[in-house]
N, C-alpha and C positions, 0 to 999 in steps of 0.2 A: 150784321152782315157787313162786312168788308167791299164798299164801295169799288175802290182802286181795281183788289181782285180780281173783281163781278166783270169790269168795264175793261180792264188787262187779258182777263179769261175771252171775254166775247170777240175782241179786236182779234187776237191771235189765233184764236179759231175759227174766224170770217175769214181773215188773210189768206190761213192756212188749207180754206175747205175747196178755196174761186179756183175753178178749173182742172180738180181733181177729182180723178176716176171715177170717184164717188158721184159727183156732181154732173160728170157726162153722165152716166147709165140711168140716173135720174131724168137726166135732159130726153136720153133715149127713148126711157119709157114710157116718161110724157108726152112725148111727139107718137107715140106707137098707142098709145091707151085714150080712150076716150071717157072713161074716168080718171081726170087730172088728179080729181079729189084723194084718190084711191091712192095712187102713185105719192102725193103729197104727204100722205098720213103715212104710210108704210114706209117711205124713205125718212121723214121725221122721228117716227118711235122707232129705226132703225139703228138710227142719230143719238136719240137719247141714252137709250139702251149701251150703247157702247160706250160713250162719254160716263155713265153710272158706274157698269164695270173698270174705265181706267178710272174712274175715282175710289171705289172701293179697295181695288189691287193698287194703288199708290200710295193709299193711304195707309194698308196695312202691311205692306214690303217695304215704309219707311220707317216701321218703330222700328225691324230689325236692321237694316240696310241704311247707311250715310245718303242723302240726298245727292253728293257730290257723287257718288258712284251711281247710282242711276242718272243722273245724268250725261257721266262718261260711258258707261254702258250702253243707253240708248241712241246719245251721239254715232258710239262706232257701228249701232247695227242701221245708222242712218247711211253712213258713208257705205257699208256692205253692201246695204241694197242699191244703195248709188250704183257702186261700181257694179255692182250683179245686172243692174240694167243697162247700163253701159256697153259692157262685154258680151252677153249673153242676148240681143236684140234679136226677137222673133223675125225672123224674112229671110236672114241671113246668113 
């Protein structure tokens, strides 16, 4: 097991989780449920679950596909949905 990785992976996906959507409707839930427990587990294996999936689909769209293009790839649908939120804000 690649140390660096492990503790590179966990940083960037802590950073990246604190105060996203995901992490509200969690917060939501758990103020709204009076099984925390329940809300915890289910938002967890919901967590793992998909983290599995992008690791299985990354791993096997990079034998065929250059890294550097998934990379630019997912960069620009980052800046799209940037802009799409941007432009497109619900109220308005």
């Amino acid at each position: 097991m690649d140390l660096k990785v492990l503790f590179t992976t966990f940083g960037m996906i802590f950073l990246a989780e604190l105060g996203d959507k995901t992490q509200l409707a969690t917060f939501l839930f758990a103020a709204d449920s009076k099984s925390r427990i329940s809300v915890f587990l289910g938002s967890s294996m919901a967590l793992v679950l998909t983290s599995l999936l992008a690791v299985v689909l990354g791993g096997f769209l990079s034998k065929w596909v250059p890294t550097a293009y998934i990379k630019t790839v997912a960069g620009a649908i980052f800046i799209m949905l940037g802009l799409w939120m941007l432009l497109f804000q619900s109220g308005k």
